[in-house]
TORKOL-4160 file (C-alpha; in steps of 0.2 Angstrom, whole numbers, padded with zeros to 4 digits, m for minus):
102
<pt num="1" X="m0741" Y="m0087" Z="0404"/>
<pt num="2" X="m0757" Y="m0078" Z="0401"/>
<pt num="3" X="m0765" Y="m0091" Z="0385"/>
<pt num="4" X="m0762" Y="m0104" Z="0399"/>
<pt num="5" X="m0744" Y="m0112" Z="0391"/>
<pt num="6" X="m0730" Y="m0116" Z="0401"/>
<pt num="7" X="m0713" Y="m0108" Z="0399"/>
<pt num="8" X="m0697" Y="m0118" Z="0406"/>
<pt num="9" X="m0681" Y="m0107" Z="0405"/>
<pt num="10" X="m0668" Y="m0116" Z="0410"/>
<pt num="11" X="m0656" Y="m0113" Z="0397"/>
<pt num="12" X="m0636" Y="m0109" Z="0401"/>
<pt num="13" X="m0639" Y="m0117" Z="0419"/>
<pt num="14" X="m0625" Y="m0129" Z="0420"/>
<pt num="15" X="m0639" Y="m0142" Z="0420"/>
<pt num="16" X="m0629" Y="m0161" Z="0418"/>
<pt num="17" X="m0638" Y="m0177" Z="0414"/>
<pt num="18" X="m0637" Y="m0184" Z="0433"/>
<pt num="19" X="m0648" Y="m0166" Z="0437"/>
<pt num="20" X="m0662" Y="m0169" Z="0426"/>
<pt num="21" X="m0663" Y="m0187" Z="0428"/>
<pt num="22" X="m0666" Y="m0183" Z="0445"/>
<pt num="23" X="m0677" Y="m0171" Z="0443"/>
<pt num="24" X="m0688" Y="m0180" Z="0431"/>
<pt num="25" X="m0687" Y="m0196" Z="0444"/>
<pt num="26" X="m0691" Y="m0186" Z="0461"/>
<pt num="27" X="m0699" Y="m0171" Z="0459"/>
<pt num="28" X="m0705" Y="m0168" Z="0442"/>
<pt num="29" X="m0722" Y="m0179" Z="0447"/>
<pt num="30" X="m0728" Y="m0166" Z="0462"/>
<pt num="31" X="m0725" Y="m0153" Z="0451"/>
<pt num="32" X="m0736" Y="m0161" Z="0438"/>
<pt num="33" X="m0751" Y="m0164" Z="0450"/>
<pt num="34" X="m0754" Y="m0146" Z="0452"/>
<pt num="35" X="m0759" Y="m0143" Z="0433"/>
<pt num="36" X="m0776" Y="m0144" Z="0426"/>
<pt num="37" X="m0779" Y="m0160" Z="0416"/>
<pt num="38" X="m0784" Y="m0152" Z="0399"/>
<pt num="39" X="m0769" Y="m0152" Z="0388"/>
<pt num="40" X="m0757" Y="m0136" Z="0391"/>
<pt num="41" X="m0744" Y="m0130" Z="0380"/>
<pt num="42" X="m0727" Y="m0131" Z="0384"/>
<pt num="43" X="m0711" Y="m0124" Z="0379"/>
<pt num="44" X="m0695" Y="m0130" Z="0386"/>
<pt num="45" X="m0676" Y="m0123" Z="0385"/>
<pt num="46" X="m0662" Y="m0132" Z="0390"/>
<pt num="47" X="m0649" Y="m0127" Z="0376"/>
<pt num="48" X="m0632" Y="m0119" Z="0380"/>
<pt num="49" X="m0632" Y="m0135" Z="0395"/>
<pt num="50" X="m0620" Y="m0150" Z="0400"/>
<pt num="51" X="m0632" Y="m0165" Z="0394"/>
<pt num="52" X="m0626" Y="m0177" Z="0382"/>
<pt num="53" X="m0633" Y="m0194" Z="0386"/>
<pt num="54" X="m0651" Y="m0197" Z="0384"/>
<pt num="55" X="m0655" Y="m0209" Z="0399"/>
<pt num="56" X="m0660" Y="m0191" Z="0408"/>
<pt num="57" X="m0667" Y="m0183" Z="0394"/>
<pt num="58" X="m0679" Y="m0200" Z="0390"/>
<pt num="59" X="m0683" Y="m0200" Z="0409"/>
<pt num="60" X="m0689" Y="m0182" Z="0406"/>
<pt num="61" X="m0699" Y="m0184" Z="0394"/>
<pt num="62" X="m0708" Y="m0200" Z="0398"/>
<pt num="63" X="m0715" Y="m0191" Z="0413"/>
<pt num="64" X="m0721" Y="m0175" Z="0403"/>
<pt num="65" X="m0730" Y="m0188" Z="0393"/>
<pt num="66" X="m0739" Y="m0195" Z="0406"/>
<pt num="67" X="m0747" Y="m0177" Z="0409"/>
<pt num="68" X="m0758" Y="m0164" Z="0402"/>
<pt num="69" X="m0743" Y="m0156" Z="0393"/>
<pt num="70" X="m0740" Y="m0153" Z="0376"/>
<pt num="71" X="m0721" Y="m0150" Z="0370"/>
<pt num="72" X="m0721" Y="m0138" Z="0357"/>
<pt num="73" X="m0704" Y="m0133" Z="0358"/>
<pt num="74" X="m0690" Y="m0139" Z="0366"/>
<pt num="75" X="m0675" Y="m0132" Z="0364"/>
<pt num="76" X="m0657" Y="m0143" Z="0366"/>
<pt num="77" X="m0644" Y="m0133" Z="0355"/>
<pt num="78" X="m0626" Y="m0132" Z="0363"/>
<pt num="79" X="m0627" Y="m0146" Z="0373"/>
<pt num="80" X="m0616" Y="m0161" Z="0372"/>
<pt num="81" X="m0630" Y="m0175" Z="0366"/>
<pt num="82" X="m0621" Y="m0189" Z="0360"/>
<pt num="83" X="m0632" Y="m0199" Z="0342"/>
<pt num="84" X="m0642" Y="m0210" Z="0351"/>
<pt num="85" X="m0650" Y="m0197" Z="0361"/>
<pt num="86" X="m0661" Y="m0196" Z="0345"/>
<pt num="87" X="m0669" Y="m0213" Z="0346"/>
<pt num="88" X="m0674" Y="m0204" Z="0364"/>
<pt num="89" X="m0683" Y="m0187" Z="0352"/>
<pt num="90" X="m0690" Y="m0199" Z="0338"/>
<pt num="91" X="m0697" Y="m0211" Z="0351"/>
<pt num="92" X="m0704" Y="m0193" Z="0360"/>
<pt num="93" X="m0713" Y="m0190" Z="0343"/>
<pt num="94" X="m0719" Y="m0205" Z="0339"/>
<pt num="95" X="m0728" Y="m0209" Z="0357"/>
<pt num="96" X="m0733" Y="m0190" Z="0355"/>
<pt num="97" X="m0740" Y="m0192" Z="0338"/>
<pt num="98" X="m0751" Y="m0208" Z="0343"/>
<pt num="99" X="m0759" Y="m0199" Z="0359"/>
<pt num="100" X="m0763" Y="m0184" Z="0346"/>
<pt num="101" X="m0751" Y="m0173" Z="0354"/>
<pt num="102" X="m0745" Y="m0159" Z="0345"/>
């Protein structure tokens, strides 16, 4: 975007837990490497999707904390999360909160 934030769109892309967590485990680190390493904004969407565990979600955000990226929004409406795939957002909070992540 033009104020420097990131926009992930991948909402209603029939994305399933095996997807992300691969994603997040092989490529999501290159991509990564190509930002600057002040903090940058970032919005994600992946509502309307096939996730529901939260080994693949956890994966995917552990990596995002390990960068310059900021979650400000994350969208995960109208997937098929299962209740203990919010230990996986309020340990994402938490470990945010303590780096001084918004």
């Amino acid at each position: 975007n033009k104020d420097g934030s990131i926009s992930v769109n991948w909402a209603n892309a029939g994305l399933t837990d095996e997807v992300v967590e691969q994603f997040a485990n092989n490529r999501l680190e290159t991509l990564l490497a190509g930002l600057p390493n002040t903090g940058i904004e970032c919005v994600i969407d992946i509502s309307g999707n096939q996730l529901s565990g939260p080994v693949a979600l956890a994966a995917l955000l552990r990596r995002l904390r390990t960068a310059p990226v900021h979650i400000t929004v994350l969208r995960l409406y109208n997937n098929r999360l299962i209740d203990t795939t919010s230990a996986v957002l309020a340990e994402h909070l938490n470990d945010a909160a303590e780096q001084q992540r918004p």
